[in-house]
C-alpha positions as CSV (number, residue, x, y, z in Angstrom):
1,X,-18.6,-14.7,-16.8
2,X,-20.1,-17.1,-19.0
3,X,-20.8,-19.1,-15.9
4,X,-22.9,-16.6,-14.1
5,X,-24.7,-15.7,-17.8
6,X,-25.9,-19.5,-17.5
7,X,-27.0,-19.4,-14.0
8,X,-29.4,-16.3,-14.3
9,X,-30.7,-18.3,-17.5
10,X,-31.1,-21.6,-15.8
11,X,-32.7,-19.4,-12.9
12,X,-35.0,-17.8,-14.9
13,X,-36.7,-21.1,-16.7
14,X,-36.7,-22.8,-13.1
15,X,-38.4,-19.8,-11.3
16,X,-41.2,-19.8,-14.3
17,X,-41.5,-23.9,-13.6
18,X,-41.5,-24.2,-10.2
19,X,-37.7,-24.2,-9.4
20,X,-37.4,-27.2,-12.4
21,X,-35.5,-27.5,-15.6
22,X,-35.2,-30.0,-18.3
23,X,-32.3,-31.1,-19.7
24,X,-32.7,-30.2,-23.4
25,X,-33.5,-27.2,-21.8
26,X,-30.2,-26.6,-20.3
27,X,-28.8,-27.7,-23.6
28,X,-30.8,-25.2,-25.6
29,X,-29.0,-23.0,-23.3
30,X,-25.8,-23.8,-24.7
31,X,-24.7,-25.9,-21.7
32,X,-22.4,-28.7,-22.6
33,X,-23.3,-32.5,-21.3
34,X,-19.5,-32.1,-19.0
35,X,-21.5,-28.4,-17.4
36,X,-24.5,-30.2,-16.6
37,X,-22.6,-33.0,-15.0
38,X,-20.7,-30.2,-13.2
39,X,-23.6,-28.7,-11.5
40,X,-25.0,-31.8,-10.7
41,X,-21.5,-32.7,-8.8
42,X,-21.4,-29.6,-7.0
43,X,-25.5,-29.6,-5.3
44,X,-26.7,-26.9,-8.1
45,X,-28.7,-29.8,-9.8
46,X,-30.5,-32.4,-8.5
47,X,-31.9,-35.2,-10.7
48,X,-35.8,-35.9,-9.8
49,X,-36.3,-38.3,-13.3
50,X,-34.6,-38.9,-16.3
51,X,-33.1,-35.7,-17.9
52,X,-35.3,-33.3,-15.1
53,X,-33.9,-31.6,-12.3
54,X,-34.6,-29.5,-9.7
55,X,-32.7,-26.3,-9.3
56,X,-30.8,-25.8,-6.2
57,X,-33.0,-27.0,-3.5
58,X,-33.8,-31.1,-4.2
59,X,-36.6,-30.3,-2.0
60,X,-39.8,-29.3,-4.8
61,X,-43.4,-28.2,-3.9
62,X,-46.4,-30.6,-5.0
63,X,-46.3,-27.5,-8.5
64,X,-42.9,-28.7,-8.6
65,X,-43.4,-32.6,-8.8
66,X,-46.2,-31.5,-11.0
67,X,-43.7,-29.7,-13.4
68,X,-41.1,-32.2,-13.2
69,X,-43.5,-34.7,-14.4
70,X,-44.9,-33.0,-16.9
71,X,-41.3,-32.2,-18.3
72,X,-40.4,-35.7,-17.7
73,X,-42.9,-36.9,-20.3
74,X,-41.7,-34.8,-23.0
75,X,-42.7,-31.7,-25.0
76,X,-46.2,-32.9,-25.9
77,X,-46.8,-34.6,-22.1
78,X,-49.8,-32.2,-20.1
79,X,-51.0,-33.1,-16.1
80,X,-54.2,-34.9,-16.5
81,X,-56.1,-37.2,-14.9
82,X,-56.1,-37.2,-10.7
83,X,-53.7,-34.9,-10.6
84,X,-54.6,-32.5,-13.3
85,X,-58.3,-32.2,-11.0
86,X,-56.1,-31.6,-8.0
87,X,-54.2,-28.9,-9.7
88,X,-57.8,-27.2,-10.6
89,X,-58.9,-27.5,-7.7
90,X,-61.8,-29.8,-8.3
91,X,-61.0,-32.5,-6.1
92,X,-57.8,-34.0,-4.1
93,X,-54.8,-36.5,-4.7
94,X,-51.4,-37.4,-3.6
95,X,-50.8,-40.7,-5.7
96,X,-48.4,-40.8,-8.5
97,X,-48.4,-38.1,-10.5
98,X,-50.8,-38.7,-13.6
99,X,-49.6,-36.9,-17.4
100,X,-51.2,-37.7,-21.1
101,X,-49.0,-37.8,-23.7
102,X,-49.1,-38.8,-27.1
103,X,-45.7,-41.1,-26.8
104,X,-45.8,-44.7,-25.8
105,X,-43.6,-44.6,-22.8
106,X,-43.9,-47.1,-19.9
107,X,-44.8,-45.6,-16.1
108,X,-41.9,-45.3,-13.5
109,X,-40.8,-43.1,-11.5
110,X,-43.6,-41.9,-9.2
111,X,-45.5,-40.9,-13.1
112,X,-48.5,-42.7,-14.0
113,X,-48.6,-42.5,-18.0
114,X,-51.7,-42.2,-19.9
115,X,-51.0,-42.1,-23.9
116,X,-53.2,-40.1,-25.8
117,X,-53.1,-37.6,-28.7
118,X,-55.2,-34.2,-27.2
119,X,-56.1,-32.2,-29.4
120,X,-55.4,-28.5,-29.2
121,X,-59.1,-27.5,-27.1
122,X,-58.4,-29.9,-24.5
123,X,-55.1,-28.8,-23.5
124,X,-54.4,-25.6,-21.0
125,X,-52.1,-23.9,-19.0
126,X,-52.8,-23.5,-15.0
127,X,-49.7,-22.0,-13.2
128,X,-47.1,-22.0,-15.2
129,X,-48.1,-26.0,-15.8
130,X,-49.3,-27.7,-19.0
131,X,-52.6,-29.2,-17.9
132,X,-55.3,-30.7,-19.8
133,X,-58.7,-28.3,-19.8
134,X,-61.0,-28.4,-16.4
135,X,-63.7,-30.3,-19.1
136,X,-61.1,-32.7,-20.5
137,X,-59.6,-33.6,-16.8
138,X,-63.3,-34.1,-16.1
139,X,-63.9,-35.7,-19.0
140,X,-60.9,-38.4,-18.2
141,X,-61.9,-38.7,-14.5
142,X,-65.4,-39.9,-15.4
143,X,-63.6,-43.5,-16.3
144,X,-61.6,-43.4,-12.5
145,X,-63.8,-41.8,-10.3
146,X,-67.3,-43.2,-8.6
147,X,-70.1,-41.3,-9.5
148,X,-70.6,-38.9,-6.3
149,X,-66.7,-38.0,-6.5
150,X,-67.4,-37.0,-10.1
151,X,-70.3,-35.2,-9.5
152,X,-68.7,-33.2,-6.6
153,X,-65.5,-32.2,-9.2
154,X,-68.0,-31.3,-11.5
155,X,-70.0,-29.1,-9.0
156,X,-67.0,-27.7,-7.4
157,X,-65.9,-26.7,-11.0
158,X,-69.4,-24.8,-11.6
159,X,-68.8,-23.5,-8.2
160,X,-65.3,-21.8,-9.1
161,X,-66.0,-20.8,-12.4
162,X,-63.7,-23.3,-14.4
163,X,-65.8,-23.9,-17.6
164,X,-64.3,-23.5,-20.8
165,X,-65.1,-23.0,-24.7
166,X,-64.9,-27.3,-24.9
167,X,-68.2,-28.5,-23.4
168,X,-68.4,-32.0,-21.3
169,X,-71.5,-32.8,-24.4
170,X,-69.0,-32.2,-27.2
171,X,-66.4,-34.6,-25.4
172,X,-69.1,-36.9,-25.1
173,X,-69.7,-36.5,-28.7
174,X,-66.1,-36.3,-29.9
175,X,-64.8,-39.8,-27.7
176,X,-68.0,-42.2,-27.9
177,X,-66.2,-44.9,-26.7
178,X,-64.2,-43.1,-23.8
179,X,-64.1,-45.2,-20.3
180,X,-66.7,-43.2,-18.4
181,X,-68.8,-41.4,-20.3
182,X,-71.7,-43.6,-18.8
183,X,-71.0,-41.9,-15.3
184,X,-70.6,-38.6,-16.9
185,X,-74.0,-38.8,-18.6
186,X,-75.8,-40.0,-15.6
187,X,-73.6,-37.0,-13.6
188,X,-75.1,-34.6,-16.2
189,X,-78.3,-35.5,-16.1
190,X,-78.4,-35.5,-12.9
191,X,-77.0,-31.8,-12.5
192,X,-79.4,-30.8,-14.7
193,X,-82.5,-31.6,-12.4
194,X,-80.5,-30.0,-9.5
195,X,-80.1,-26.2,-9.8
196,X,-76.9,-24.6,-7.8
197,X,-74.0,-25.9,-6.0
198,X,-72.6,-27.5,-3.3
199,X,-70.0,-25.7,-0.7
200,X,-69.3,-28.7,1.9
201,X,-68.9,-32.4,2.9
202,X,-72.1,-32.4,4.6
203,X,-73.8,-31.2,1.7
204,X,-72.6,-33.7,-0.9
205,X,-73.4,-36.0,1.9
206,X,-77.0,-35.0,2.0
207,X,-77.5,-35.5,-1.9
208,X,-76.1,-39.4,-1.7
209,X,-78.9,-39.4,1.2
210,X,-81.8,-38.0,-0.5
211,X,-80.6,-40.3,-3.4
212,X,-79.9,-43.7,-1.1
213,X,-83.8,-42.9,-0.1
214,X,-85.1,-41.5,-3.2
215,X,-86.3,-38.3,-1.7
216,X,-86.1,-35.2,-4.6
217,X,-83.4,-33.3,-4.4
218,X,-83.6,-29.4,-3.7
219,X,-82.4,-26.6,-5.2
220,X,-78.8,-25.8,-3.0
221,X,-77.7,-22.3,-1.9
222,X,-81.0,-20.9,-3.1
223,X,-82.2,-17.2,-2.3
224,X,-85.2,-16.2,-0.8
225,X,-87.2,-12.8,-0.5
226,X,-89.1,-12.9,2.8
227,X,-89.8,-10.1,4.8
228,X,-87.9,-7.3,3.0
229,X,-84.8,-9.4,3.4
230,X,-83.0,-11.8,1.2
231,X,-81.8,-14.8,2.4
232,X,-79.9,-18.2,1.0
233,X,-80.6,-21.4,2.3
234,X,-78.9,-24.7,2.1
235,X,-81.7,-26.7,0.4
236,X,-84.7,-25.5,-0.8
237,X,-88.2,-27.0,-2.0
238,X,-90.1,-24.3,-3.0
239,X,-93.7,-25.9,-3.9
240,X,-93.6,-27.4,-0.2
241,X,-92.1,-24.8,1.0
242,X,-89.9,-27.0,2.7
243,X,-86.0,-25.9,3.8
244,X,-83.5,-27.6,5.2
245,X,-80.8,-26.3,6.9
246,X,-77.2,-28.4,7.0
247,X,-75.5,-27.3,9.9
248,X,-71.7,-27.8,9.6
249,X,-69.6,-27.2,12.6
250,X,-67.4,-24.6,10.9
251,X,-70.3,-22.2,9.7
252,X,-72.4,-22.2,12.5
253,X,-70.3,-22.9,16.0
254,X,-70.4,-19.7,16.9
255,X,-72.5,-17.3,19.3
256,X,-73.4,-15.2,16.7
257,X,-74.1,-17.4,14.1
258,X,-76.3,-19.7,16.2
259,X,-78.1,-16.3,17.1
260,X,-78.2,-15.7,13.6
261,X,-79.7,-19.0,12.6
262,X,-82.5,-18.8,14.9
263,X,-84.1,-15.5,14.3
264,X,-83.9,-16.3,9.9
265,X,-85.6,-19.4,11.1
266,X,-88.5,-17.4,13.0
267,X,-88.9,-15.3,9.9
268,X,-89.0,-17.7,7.3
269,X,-91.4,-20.0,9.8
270,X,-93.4,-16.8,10.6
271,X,-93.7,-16.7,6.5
272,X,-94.8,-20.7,6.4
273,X,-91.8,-22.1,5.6
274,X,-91.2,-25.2,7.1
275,X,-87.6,-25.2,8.6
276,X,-85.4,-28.3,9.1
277,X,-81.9,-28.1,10.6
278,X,-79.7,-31.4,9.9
279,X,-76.2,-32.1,11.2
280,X,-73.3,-34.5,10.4
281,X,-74.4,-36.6,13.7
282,X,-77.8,-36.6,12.5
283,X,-77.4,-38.0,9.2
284,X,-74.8,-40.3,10.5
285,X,-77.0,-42.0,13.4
286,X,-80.5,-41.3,12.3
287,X,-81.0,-41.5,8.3
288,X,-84.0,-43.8,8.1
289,X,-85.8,-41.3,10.9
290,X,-84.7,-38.2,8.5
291,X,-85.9,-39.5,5.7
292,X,-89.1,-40.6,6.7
293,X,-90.0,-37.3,8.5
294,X,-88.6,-35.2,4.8
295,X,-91.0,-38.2,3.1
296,X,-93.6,-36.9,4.9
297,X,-92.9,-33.2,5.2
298,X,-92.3,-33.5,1.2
């Protein structure tokens, strides 16, 4: 009877951490060393690093390798890093799983260790996970990222809605010497002369272009009144009254859509907007022949 109180307590932590427990955990429990050994015997445990297991299936979901790491580091340990921008959703990784923790500890096991003491406003919770904040993991992948992959984490950020009380100007100010804060400055400022957000490849693409040729950059995903009717366009110069139009495969393969796309682009040209349409292809094979026809247009 005892038994089966243990199991739905063990069950209940693990379904609340992504099928993982930690071994003080089990022991706060009241398990003895000789039980855990027992269910680790017998397939109920499986060890994924020192003192962290996964519950019944040794087969864990990317949350789950997340978790174990995280438990792995210790009580103070939070995802950060690569993998903390991953887990917001701000950018992708699949390397070793990246934790901050204030205790010295070497990296092993599939964990890459970062030690630092985080204060209480940079730490968060995101699925069950200990996590440092969306502005402290973009605040730490300033010193590992280029410049464009930190601008589009911090764009697709703004674009979800992640911003917190902490601002990226008062981690600037608390961590003057922090690795990176030279490419989060230049990121900010930059972000600051370019109004909106980016929703695609192509159009993070376009920015390194227009930068690469020193064109000014547009306002993205901007509305426009014309006609009666509102519309958004990709980028937007509204003193030239220049637009251009990134056409990704996805958005615009269809019947419809290319219907679509061609009677906005009478109106707007009926209203003296000038109208460019740019794809993958062209950017890819033609830039110089782009950029000296937007030089021109601009």
């Amino acid at each position: 009877m005892q038994t089966r109180a243990s199991d739905w307590m063990i069950a209940g932590i693990a379904e609340r951490q992504h099928g993982i427990v930690a071994r003080r955990q089990l022991l706060s429990l009241g398990l003895s060393r000789r039980e855990i050994g027992g269910r680790l015997e017998k397939g109920r445990l499986h060890r994924l690093h020192v003192g962290v297991y996964a519950v019944g299936d040794p087969v864990v979901s990317r949350e789950g390798r997340w978790m174990a790491a995280v438990l792995a580091g210790g009580d103070d340990a939070v995802l950060s890093h690569r993998s903390a921008a991953a887990l917001w959703g701000i950018a992708t990784f699949r390397g070793a799983v990246e934790i901050t923790s204030p205790r010295d500890t070497r990296s092993r096991d599939g964990i890459r260790r970062h030690v630092v003491r985080l204060s209480a406003d940079e730490i968060a919770v995101r699925d069950g996970i200990p996590v440092t904040s969306v502005h402290r993991t973009l605040f730490d992948y300033a010193g590992i990222s280029s410049v464009d992959r930190l601008e589009a984490a911090m764009r697709e950020a703004e674009f979800r809605r992640l911003w917190d009380h902490l601002s990226l100007p008062a981690l600037l100010a608390r961590h003057p010497g922090h690795r990176g804060n030279a490419n989060l400055r230049f990121c900010l400022d930059r972000l600051g002369r370019t109004a909106g957000f980016t929703r695609s490849d192509l159009e993070e693409r376009f920015l390194v272009f227009l930068d690469r040729f020193e064109l000014p950059r547009p306002r993205l995903n901007a509305r426009l009144h014309v006609r009666g009717a509102w519309f958004e366009v990709d980028c937007l110069w509204r003193r030239e009254r220049v637009i251009v139009e990134l056409d990704g495969r996805a958005a615009h393969e269809t019947h419809t859509a290319f219907e679509t796309d061609r009677g906005r682009d009478r109106s707007l040209q009926a209203e003296g907007w000038r109208v460019v349409r740019i794809t993958w292809r062209h950017l890819h094979d033609e830039p110089k022949r782009i950029a000296k026809d937007l030089r021109s247009m601009l």
